[in-house]
C-alpha positions in Angstrom: -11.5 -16.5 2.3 -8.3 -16.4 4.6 -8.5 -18.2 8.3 -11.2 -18.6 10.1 -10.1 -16.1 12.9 -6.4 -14.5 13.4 -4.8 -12.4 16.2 -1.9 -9.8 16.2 0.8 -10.5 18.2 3.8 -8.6 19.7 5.0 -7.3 16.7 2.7 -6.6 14.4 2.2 -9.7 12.8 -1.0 -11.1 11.8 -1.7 -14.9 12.4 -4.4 -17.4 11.5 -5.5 -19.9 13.4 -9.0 -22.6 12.7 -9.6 -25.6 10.6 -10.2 -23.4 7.6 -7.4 -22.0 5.4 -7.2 -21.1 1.3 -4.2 -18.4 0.3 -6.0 -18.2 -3.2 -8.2 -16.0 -2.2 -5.4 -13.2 -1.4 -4.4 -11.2 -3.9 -0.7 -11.4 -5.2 1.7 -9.4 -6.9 2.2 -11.6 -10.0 4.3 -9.1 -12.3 4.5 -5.8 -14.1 7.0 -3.9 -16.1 8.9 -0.8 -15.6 6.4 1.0 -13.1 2.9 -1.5 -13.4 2.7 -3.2 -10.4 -0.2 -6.8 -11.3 -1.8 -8.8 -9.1 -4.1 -11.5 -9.2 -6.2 -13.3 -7.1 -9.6 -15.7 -7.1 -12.7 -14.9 -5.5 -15.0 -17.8 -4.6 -18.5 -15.8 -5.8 -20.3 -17.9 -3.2 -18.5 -16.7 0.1 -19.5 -12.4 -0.9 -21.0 -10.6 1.5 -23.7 -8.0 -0.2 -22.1 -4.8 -1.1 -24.0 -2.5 1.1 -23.3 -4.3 4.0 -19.7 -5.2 4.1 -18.2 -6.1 7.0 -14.7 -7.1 8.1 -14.8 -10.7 7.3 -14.7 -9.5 4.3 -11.3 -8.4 4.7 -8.2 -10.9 4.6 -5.5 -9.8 6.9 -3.3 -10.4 4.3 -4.5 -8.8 1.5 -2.2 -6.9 -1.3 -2.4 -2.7 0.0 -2.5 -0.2 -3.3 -1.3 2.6 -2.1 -3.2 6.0 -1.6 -2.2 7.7 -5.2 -2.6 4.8 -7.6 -3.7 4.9 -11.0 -5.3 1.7 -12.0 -4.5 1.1 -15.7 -6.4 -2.3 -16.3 -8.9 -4.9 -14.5 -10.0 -8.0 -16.0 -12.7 -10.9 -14.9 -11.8 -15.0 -15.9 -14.3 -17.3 -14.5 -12.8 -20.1 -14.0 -16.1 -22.0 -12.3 -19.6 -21.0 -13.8 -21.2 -18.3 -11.8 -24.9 -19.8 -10.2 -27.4 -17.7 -8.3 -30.8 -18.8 -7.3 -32.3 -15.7 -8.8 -30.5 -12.5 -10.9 -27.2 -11.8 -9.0 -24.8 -9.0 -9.8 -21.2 -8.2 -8.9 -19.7 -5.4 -7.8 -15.6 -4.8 -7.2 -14.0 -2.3 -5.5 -11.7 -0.6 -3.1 -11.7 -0.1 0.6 -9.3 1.5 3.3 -6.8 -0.9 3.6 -7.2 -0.3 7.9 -9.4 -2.8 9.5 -10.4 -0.7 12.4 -13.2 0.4 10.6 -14.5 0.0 7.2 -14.3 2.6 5.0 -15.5 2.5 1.4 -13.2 4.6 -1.5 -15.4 3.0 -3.8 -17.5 -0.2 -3.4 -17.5 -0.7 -7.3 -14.7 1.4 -8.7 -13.4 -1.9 -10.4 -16.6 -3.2 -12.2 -20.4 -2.8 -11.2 -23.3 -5.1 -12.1 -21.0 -7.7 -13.9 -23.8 -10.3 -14.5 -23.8 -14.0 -14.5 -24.0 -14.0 -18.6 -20.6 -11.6 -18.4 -18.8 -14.2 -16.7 -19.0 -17.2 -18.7 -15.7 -19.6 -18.5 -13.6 -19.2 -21.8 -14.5 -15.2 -21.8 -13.0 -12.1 -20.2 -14.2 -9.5 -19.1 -13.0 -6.0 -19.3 -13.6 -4.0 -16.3 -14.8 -0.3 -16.9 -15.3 1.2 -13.1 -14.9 5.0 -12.4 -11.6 3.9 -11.2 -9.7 1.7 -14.2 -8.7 3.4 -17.6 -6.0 5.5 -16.4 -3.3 6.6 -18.5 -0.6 9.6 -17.5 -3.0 12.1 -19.2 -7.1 11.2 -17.9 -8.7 12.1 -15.8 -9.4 9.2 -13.7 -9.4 9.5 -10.1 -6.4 7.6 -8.0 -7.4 5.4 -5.1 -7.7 6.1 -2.3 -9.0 9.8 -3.0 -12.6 9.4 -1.5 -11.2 7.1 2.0 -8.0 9.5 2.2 -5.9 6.1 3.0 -4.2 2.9 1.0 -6.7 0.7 -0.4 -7.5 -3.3 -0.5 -9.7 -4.8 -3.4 -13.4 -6.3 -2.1 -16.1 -8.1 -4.2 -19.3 -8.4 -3.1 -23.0 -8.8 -4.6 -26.0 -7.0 -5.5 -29.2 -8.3 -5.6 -28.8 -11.9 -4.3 -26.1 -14.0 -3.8 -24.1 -16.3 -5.4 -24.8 -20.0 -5.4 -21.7 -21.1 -7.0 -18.7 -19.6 -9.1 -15.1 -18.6 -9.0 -13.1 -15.7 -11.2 -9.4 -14.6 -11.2 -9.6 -11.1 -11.0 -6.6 -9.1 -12.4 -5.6 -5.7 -11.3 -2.7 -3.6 -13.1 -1.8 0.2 -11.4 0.8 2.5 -11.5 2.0 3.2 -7.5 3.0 7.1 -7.2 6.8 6.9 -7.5 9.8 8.6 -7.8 10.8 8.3 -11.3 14.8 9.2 -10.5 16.9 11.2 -8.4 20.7 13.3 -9.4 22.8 13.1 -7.0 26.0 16.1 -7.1 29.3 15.0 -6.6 
């Protein structure tokens, strides 16, 4: 979770302010080669909101924006603290227009849906399979950002109960639509 509360001042920039402050939590571009943009980030499973009721604390005004067009080739779950619930919790991870004004869900669990707490055990990973990861140049998977018509941030949440305890590192590799080259005449 990012600050407790920020503000926007003059120009556009976002600032934190409170007692409470953890950068872990936003995701960060970590590498990639040739066109593969990855970032990472961790996701304390006790601070979700439930995913059909999402609001904008949910959102870190810092978060990593995929742009609208990207093909997500690969996602991947590491716990890195062992998930607790008091009763059967799932988790759901997916994308959401990247503007704060309003929240707008691309697709609340185009990442992974129902990942249960026997799925994330520490020392295993787990392969995320939403209706948004697998693309290659030739499937048919949808790009983000097709459903909220805008640039996308990355939002966990739960179904079913919360979380008691637990952390992951979620990885995310996509492809950002580029220009691949340009000729210029002399």
């Amino acid at each position: 979770m990012g600050r407790n509360a920020t503000w926007t001042n003059d120009d556009g920039l976002v600032v934190g302010f409170g007692t409470r402050t953890n950068d872990n939590e936003v995701s960060a571009v970590v590498g990639g080669k040739s066109n593969t943009v990855v970032i990472r980030q961790v996701i304390d499973l006790a601070d979700l909101e439930d995913t059909d009721s999402i609001t904008i604390a949910s959102f870190s005004p810092n978060a990593h924006v995929i742009p609208r067009g990207s093909f997500v080739k690969r996602a991947t779950i590491q716990a890195t603290v062992t998930p607790t619930t008091g009763s059967t919790s799932l988790l759901d991870i997916g994308f959401y227009d990247a503007d704060t004004s309003s929240i707008t869900v691309d697709d609340a669990d185009g990442i992974d849906a129902d990942v249960t707490l026997a799925a994330m055990t520490i020392g295993d990973m787990v392969d995320c399979n939403g209706a948004l990861v697998g693309a290659t140049y030739k499937s048919t998977v949808l790009a983000v950002g097709a459903t909220s018509d805008s640039d996308v941030v990355v939002i966990a949440g739960f179904e079913t109960a919360a979380f008691t305890a637990g952390q992951i590192i979620l990885t995310v590799e996509y492809i950002p639509p580029t220009v691949v080259g340009r000729t210029i005449a002399n």
